[in-house]
Each structure stands twice: as structure tokens, then as C-alpha cells.
CHARMM internal coordinates of N, CA and C (Angstrom, degrees):
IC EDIT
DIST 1 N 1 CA 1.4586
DIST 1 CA 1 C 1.5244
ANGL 1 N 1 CA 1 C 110.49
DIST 1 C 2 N 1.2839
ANGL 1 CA 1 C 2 N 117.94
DIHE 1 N 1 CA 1 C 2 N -53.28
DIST 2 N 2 CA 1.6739
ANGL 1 C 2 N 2 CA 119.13
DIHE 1 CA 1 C 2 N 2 CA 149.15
DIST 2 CA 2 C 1.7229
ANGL 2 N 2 CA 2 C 137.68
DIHE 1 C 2 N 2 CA 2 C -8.67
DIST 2 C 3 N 1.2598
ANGL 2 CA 2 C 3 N 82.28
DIHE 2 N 2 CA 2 C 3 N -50.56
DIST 3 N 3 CA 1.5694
ANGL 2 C 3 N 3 CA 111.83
DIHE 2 CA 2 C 3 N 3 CA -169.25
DIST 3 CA 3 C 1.8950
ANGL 3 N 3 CA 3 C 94.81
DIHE 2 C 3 N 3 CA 3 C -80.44
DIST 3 C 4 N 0.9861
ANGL 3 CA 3 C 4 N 128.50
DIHE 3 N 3 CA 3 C 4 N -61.94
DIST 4 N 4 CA 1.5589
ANGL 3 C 4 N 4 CA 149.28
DIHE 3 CA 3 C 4 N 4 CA 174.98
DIST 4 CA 4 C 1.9716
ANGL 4 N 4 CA 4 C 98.79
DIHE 3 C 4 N 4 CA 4 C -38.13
DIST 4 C 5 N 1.3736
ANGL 4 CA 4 C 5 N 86.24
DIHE 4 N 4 CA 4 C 5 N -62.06
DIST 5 N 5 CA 1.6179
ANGL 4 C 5 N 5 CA 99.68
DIHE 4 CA 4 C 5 N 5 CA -173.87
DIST 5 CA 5 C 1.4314
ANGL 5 N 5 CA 5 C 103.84
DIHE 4 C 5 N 5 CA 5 C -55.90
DIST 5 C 6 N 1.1594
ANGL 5 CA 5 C 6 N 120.58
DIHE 5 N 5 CA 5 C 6 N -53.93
DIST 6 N 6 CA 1.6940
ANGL 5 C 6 N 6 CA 130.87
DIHE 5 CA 5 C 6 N 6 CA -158.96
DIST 6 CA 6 C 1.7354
ANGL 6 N 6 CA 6 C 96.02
DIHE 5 C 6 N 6 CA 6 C -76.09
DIST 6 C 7 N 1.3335
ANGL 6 CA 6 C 7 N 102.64
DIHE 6 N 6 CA 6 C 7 N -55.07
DIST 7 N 7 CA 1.9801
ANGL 6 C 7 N 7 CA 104.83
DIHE 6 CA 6 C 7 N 7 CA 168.87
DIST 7 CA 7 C 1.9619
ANGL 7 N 7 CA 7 C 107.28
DIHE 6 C 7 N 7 CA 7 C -33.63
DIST 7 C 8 N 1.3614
ANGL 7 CA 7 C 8 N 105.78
DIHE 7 N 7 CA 7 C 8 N -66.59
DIST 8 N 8 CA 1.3135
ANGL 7 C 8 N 8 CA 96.64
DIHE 7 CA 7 C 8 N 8 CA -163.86
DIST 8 CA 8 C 1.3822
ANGL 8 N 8 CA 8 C 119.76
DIHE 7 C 8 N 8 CA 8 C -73.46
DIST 8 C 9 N 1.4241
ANGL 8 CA 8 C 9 N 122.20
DIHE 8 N 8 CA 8 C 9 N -13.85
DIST 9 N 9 CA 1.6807
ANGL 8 C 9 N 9 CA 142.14
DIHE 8 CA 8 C 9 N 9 CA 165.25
DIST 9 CA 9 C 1.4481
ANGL 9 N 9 CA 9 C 92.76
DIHE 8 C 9 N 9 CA 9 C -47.19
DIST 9 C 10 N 1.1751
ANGL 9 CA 9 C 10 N 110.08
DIHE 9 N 9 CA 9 C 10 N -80.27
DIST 10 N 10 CA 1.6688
ANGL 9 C 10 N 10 CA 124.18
DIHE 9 CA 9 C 10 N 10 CA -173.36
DIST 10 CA 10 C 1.4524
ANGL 10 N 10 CA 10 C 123.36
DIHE 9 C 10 N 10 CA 10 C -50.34
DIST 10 C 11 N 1.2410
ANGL 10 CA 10 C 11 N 114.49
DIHE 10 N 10 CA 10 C 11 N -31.17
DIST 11 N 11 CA 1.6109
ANGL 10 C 11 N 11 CA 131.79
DIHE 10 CA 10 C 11 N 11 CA 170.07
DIST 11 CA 11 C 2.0713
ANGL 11 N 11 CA 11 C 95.43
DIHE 10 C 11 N 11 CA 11 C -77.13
DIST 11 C 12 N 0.8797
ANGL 11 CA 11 C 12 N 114.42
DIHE 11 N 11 CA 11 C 12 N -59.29
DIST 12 N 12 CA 1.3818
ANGL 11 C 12 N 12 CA 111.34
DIHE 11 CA 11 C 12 N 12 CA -179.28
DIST 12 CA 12 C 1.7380
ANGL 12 N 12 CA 12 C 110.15
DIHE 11 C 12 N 12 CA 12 C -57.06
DIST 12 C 13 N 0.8447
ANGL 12 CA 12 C 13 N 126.62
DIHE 12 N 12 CA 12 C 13 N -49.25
DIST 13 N 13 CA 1.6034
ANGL 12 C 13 N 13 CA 142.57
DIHE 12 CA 12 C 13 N 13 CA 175.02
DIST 13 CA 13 C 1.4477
ANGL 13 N 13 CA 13 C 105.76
DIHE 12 C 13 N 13 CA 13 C -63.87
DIST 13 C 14 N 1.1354
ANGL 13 CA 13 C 14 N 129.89
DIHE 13 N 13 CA 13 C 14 N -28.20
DIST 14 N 14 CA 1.5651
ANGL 13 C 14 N 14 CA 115.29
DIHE 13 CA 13 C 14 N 14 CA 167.05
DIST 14 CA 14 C 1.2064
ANGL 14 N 14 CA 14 C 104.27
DIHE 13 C 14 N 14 CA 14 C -73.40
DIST 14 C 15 N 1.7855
ANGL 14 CA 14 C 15 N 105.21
DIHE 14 N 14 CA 14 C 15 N -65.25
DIST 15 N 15 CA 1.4906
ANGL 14 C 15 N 15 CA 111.87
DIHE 14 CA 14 C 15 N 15 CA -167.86
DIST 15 CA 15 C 1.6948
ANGL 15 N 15 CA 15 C 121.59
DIHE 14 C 15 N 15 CA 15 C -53.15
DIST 15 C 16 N 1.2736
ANGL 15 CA 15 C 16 N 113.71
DIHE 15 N 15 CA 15 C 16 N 18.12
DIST 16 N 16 CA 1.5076
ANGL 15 C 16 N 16 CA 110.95
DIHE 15 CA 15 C 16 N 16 CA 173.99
DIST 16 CA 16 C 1.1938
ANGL 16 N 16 CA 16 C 95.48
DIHE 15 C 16 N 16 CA 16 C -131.42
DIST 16 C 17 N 1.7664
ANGL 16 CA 16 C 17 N 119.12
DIHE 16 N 16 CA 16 C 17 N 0.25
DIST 17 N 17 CA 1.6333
ANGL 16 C 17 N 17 CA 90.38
DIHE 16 CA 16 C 17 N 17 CA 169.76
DIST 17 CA 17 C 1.6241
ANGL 17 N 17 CA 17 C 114.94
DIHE 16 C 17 N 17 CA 17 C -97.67
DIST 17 C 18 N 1.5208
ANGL 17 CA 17 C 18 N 104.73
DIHE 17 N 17 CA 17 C 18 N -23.91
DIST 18 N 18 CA 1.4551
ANGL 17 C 18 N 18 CA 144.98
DIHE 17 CA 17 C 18 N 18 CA -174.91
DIST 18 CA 18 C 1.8069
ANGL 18 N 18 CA 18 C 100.91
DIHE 17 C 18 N 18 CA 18 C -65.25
DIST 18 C 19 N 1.0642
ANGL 18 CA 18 C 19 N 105.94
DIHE 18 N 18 CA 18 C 19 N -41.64
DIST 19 N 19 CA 1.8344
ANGL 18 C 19 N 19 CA 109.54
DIHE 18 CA 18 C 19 N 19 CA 175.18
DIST 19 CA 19 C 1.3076
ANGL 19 N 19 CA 19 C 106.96
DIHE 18 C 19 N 19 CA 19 C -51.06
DIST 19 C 20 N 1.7101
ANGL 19 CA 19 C 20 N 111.39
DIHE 19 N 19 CA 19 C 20 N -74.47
DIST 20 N 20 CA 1.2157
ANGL 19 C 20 N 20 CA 113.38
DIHE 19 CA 19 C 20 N 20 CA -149.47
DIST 20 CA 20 C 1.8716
ANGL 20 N 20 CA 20 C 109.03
DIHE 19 C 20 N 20 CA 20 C -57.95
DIST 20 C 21 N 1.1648
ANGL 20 CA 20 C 21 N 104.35
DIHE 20 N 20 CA 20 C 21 N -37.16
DIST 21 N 21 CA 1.2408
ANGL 20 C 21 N 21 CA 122.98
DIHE 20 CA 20 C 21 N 21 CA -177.73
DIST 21 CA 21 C 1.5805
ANGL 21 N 21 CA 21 C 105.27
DIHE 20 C 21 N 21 CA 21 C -34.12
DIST 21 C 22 N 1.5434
ANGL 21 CA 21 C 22 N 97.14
DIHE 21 N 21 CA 21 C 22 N -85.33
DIST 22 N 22 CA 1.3853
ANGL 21 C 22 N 22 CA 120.09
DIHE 21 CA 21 C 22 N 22 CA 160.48
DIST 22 CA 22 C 1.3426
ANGL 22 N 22 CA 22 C 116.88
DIHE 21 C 22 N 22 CA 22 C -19.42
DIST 22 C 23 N 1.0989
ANGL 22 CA 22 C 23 N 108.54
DIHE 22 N 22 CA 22 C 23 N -58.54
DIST 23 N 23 CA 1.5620
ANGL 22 C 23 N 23 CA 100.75
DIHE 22 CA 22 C 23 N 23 CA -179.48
DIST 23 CA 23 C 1.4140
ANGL 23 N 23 CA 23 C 111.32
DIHE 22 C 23 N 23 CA 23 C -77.59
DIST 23 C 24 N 1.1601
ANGL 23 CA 23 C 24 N 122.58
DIHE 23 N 23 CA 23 C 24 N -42.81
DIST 24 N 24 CA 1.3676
ANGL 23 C 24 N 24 CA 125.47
DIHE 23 CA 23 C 24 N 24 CA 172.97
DIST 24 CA 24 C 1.7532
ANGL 24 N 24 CA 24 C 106.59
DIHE 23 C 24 N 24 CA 24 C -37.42
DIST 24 C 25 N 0.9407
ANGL 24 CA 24 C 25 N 126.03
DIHE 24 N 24 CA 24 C 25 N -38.21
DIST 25 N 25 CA 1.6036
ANGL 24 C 25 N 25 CA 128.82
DIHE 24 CA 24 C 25 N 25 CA -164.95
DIST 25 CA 25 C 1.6461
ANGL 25 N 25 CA 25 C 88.96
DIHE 24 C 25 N 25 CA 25 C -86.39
DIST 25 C 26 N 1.2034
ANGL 25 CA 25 C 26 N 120.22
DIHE 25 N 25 CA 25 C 26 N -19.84
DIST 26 N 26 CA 1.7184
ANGL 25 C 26 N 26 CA 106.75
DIHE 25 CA 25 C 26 N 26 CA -164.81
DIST 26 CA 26 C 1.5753
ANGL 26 N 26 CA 26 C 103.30
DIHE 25 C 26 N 26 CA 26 C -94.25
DIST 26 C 27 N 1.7974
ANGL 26 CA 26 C 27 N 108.04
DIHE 26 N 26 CA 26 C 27 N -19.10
DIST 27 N 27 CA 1.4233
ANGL 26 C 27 N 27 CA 93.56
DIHE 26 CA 26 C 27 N 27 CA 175.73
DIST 27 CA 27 C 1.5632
ANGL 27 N 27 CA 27 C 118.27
DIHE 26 C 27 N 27 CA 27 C -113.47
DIST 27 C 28 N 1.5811
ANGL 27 CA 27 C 28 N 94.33
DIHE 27 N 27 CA 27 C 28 N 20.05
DIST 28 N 28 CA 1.4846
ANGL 27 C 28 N 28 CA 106.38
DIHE 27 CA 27 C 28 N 28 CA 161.51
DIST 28 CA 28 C 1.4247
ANGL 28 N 28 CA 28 C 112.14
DIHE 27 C 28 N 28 CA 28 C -78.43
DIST 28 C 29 N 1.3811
ANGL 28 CA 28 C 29 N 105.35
DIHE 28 N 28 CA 28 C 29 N -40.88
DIST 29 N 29 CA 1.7912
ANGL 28 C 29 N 29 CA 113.25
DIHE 28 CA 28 C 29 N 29 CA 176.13
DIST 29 CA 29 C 1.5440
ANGL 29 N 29 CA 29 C 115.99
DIHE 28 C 29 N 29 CA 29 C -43.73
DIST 29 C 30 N 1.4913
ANGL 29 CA 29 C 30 N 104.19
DIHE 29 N 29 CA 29 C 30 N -48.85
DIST 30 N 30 CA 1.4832
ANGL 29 C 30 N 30 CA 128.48
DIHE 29 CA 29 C 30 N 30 CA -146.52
DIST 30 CA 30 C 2.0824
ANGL 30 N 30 CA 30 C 82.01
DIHE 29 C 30 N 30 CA 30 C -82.84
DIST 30 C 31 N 0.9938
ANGL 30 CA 30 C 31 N 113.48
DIHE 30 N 30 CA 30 C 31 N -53.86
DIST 31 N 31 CA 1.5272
ANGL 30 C 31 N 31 CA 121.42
DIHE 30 CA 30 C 31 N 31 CA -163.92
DIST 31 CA 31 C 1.9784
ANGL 31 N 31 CA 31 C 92.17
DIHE 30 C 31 N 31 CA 31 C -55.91
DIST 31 C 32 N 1.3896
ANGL 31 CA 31 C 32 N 116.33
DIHE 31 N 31 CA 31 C 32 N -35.52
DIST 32 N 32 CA 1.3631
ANGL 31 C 32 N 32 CA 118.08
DIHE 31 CA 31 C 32 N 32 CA -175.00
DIST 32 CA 32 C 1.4365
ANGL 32 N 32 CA 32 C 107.20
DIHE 31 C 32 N 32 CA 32 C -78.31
DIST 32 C 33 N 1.9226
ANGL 32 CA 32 C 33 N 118.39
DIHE 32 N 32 CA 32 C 33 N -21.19
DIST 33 N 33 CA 1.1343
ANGL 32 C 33 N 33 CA 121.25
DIHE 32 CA 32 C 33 N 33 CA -163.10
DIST 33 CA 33 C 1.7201
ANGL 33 N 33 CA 33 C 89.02
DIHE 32 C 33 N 33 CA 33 C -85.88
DIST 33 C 34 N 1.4112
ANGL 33 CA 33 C 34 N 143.33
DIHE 33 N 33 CA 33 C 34 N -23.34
DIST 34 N 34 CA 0.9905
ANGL 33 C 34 N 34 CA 146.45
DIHE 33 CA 33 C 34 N 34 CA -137.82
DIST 34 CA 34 C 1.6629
ANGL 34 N 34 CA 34 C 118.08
DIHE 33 C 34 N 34 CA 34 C 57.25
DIST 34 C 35 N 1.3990
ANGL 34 CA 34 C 35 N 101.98
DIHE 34 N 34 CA 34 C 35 N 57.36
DIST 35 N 35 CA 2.0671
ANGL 34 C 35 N 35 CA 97.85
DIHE 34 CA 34 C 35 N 35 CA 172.06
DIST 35 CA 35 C 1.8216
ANGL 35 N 35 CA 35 C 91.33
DIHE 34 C 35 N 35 CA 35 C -100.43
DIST 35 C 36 N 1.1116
ANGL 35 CA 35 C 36 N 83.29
DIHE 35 N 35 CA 35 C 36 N 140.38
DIST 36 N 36 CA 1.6871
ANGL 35 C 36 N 36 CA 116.36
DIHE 35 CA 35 C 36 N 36 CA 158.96
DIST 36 CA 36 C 1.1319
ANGL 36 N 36 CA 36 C 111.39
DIHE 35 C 36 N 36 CA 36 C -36.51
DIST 36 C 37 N 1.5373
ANGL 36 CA 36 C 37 N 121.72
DIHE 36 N 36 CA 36 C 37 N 130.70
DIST 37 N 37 CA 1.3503
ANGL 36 C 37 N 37 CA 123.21
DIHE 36 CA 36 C 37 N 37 CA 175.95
DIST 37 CA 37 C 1.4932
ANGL 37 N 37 CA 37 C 104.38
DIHE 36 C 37 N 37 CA 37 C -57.58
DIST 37 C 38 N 1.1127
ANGL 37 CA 37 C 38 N 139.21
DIHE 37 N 37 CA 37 C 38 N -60.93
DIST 38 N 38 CA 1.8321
ANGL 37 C 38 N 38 CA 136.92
DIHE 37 CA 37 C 38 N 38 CA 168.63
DIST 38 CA 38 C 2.0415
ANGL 38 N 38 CA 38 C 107.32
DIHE 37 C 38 N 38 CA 38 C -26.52
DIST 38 C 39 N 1.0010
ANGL 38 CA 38 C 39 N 106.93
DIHE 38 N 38 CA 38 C 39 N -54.87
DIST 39 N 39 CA 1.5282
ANGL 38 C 39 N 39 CA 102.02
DIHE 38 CA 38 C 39 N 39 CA 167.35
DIST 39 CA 39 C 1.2380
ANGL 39 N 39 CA 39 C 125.30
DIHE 38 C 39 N 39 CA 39 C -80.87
DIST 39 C 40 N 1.4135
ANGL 39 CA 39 C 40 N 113.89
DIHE 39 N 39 CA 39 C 40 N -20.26
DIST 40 N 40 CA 2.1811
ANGL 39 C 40 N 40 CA 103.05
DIHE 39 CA 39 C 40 N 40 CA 153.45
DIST 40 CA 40 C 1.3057
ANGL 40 N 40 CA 40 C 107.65
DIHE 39 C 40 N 40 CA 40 C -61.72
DIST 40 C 41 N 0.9270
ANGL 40 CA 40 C 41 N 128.00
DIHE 40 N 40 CA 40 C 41 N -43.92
DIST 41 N 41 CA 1.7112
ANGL 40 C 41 N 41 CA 132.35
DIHE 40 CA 40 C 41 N 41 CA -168.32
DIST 41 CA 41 C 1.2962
ANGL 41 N 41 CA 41 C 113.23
DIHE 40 C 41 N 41 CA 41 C -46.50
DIST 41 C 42 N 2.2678
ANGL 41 CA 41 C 42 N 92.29
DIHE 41 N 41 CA 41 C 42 N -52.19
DIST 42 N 42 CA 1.5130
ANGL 41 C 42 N 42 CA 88.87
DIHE 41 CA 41 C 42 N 42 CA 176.12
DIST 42 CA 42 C 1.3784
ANGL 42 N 42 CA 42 C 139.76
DIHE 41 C 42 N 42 CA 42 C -68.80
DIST 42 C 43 N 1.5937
ANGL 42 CA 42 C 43 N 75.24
DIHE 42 N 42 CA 42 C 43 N -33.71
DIST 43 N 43 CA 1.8381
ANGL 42 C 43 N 43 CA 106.90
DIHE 42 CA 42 C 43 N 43 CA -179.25
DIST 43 CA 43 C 1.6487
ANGL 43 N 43 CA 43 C 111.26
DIHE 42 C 43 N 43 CA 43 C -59.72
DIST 43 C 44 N 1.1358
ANGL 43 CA 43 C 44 N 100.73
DIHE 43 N 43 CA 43 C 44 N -25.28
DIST 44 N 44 CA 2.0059
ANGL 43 C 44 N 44 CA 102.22
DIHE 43 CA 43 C 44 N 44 CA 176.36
DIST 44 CA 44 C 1.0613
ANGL 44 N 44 CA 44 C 109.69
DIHE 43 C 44 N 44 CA 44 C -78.67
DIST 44 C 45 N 1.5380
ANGL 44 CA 44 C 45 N 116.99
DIHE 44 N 44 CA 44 C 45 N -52.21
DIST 45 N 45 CA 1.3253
ANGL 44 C 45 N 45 CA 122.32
DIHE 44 CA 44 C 45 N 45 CA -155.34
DIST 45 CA 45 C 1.7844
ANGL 45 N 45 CA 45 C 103.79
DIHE 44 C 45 N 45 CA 45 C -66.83
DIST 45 C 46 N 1.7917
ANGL 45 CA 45 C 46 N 101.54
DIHE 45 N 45 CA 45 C 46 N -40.92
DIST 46 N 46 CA 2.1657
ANGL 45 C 46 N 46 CA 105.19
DIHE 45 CA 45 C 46 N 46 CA -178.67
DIST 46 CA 46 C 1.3052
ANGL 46 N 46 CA 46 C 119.81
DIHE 45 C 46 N 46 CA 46 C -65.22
DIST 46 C 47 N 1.4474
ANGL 46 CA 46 C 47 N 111.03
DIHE 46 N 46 CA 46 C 47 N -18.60
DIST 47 N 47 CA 1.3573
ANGL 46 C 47 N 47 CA 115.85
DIHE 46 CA 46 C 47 N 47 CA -163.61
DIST 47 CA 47 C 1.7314
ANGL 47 N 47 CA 47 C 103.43
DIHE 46 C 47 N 47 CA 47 C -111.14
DIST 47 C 48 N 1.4855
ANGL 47 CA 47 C 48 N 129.46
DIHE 47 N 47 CA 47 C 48 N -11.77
DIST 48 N 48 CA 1.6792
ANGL 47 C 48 N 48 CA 130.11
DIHE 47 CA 47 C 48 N 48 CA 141.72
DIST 48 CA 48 C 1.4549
ANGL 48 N 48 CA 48 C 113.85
DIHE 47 C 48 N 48 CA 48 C -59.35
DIST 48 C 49 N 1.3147
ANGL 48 CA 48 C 49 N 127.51
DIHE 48 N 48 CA 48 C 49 N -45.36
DIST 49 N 49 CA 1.4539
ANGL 48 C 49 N 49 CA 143.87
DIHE 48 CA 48 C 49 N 49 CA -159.07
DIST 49 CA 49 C 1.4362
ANGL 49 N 49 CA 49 C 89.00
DIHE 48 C 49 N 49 CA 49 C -83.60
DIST 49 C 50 N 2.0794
ANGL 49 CA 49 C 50 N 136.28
DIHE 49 N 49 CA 49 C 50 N -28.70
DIST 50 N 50 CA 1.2926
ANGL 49 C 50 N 50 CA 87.35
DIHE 49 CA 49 C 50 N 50 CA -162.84
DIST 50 CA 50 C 1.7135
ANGL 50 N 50 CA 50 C 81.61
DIHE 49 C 50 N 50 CA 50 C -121.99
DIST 50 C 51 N 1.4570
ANGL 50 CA 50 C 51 N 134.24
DIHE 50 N 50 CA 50 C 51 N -3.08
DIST 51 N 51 CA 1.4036
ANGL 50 C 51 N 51 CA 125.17
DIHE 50 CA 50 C 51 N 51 CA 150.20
DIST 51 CA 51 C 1.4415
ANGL 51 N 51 CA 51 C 113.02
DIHE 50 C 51 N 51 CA 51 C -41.99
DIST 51 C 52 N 1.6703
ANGL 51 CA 51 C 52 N 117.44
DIHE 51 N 51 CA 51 C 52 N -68.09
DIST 52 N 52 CA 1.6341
ANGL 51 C 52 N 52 CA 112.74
DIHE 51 CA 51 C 52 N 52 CA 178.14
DIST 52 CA 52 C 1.4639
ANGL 52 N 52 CA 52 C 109.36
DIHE 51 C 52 N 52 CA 52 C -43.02
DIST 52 C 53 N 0.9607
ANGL 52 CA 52 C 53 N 125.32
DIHE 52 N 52 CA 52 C 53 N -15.68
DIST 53 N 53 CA 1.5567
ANGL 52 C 53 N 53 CA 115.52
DIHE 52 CA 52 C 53 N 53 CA -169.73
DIST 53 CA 53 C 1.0675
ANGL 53 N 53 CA 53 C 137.33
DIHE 52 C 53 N 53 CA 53 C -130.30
DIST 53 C 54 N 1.6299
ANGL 53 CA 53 C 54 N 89.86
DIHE 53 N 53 CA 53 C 54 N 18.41
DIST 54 N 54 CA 1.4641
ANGL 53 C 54 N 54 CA 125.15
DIHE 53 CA 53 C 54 N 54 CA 132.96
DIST 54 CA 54 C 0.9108
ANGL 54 N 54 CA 54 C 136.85
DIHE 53 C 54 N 54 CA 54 C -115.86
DIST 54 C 55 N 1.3739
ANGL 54 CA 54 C 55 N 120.40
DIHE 54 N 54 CA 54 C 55 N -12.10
DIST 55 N 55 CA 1.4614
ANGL 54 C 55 N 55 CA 113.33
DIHE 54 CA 54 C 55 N 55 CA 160.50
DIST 55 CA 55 C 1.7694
ANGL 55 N 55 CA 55 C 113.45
DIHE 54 C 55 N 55 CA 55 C -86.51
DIST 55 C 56 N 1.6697
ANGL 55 CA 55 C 56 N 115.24
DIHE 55 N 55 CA 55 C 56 N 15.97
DIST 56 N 56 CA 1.2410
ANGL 55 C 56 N 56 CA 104.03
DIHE 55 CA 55 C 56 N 56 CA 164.60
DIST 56 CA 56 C 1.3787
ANGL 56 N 56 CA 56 C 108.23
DIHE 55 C 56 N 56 CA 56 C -111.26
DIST 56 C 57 N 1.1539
ANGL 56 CA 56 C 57 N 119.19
DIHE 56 N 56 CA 56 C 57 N -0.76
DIST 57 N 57 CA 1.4886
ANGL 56 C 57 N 57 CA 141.47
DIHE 56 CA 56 C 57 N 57 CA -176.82
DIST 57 CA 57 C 1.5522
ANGL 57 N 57 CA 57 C 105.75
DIHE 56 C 57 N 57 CA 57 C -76.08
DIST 57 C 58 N 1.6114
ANGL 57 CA 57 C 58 N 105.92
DIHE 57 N 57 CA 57 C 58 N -61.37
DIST 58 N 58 CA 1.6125
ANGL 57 C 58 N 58 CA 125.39
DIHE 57 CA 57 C 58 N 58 CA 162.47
DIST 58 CA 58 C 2.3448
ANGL 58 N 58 CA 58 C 99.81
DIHE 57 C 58 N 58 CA 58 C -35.49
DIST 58 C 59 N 1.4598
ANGL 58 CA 58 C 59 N 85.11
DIHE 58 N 58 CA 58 C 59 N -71.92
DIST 59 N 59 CA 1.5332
ANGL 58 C 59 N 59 CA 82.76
DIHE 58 CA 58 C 59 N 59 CA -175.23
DIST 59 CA 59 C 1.4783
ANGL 59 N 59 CA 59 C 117.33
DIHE 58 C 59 N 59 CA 59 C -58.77
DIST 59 C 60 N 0.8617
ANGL 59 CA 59 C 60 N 147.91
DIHE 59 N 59 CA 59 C 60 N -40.12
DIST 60 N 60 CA 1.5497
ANGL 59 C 60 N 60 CA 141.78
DIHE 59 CA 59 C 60 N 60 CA 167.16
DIST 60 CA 60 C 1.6531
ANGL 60 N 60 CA 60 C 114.85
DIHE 59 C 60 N 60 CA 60 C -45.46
DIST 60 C 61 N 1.1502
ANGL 60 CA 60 C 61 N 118.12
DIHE 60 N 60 CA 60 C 61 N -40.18
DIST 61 N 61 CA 1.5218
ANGL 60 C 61 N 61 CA 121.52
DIHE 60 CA 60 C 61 N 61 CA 166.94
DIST 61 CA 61 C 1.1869
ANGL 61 N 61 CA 61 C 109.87
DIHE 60 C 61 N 61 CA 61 C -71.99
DIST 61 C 62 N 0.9802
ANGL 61 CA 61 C 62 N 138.81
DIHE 61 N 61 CA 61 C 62 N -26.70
DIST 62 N 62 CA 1.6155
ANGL 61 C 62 N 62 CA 132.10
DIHE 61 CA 61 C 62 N 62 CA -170.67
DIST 62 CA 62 C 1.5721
ANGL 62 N 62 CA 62 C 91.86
DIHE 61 C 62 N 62 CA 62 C -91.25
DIST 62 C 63 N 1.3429
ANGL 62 CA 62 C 63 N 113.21
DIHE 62 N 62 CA 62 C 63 N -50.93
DIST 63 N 63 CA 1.4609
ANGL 62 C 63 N 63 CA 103.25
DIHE 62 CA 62 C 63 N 63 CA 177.69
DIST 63 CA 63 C 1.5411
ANGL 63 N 63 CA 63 C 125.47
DIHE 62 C 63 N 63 CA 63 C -56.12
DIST 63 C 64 N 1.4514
ANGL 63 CA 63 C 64 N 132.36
DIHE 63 N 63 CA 63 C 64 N -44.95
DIST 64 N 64 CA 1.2786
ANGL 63 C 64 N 64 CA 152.72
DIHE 63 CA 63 C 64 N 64 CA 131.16
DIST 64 CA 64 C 1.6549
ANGL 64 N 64 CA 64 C 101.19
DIHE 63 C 64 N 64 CA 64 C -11.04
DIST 64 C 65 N 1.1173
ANGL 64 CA 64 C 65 N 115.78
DIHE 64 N 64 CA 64 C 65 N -55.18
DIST 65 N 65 CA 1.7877
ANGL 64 C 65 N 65 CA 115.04
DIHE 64 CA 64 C 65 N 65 CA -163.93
DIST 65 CA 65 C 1.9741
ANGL 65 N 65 CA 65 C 95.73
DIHE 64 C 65 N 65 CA 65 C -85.55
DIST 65 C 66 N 1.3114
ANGL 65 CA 65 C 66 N 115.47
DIHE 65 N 65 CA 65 C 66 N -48.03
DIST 66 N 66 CA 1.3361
ANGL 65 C 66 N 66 CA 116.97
DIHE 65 CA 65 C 66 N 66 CA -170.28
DIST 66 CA 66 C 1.4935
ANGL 66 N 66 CA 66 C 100.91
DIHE 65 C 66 N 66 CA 66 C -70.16
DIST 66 C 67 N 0.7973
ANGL 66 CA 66 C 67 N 147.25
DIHE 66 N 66 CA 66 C 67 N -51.70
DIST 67 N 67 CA 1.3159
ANGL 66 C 67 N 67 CA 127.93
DIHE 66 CA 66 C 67 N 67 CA -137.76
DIST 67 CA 67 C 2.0207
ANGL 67 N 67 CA 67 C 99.38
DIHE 66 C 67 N 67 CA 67 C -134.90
DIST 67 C 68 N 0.8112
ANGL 67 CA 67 C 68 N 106.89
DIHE 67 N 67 CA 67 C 68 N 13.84
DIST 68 N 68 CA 1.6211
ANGL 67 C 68 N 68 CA 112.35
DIHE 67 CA 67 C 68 N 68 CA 155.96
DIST 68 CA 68 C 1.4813
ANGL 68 N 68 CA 68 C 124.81
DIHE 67 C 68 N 68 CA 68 C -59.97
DIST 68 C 69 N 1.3090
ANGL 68 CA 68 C 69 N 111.49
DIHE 68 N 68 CA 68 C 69 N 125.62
DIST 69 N 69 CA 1.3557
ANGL 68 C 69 N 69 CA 102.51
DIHE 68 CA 68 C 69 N 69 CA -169.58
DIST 69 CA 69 C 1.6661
ANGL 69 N 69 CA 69 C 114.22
DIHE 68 C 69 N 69 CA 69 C -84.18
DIST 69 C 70 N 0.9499
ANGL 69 CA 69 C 70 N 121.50
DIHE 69 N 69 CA 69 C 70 N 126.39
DIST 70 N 70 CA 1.7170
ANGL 69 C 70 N 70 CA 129.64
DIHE 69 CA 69 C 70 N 70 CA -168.76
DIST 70 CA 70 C 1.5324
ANGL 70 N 70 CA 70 C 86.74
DIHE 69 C 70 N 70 CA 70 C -66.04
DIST 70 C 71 N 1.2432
ANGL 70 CA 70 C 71 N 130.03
DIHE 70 N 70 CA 70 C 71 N 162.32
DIST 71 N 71 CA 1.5505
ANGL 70 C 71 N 71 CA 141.85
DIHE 70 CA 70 C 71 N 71 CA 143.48
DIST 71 CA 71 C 1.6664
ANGL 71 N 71 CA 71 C 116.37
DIHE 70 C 71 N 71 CA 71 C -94.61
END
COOR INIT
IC SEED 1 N 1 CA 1 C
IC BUILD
């Protein structure tokens, strides 16, 4: 149960460092594309909200696959 707990700590702790990043590069694009500071805002904020929530999505399957008990 340890192991489960500490997995999803660590899956959560990337995926919030791994977001901003990510998004950071998408509204670097957008700033080169010329978008409006009002649409970086948005554009940062949809694209953290939907990286985290896939990269916790990613972690739940791996967790699901790792630690399932075989019969």
C-alpha cells in the first residue's frame, strides 16, 4: 500500500512540474504567433489543466498495470 501511495505522490509531483513547462512552451509559440495576452492566459491556464490530466491519467494506468495482483 506504501508503494501505491509513494507511486501516486511521485506521479503527482512530476505532473505539476511537467505542466507548467509544457505549457510554458505553448504560450511561447502563441506569443511568436502574435495571440493576445487575454488568450495566453487562457491558452496557459487549458493546456496545464489538460497536460496534468494526462499525465495523471498516464499514471493511473501504469499504476493499474504495475501493481495488480496476477491470480
Amino acid at each position: 500500500m506504501r508503494d501505491k501511495i509513494l507511486f501516486f505522490v511521485l506521479s503527482a509531483l512530476a505532473a505539476l512540474t511537467l505542466s507548467p513547462l509544457i505549457a510554458g512552451v505553448a504560450v511561447w509559440v502563441g506569443t511568436l504567433a502574435g495571440m493576445t495576452s487575454g488568450a495566453l492566459i487562457i491558452l496557459f491556464g487549458s493546456t496545464t489543466a489538460g497536460v496534468f490530466a494526462a499525465f495523471m491519467t498516464l499514471a493511473s494506468l501504469a499504476a493499474s498495470l504495475f501493481f495488480s495482483k496476477s491470480k
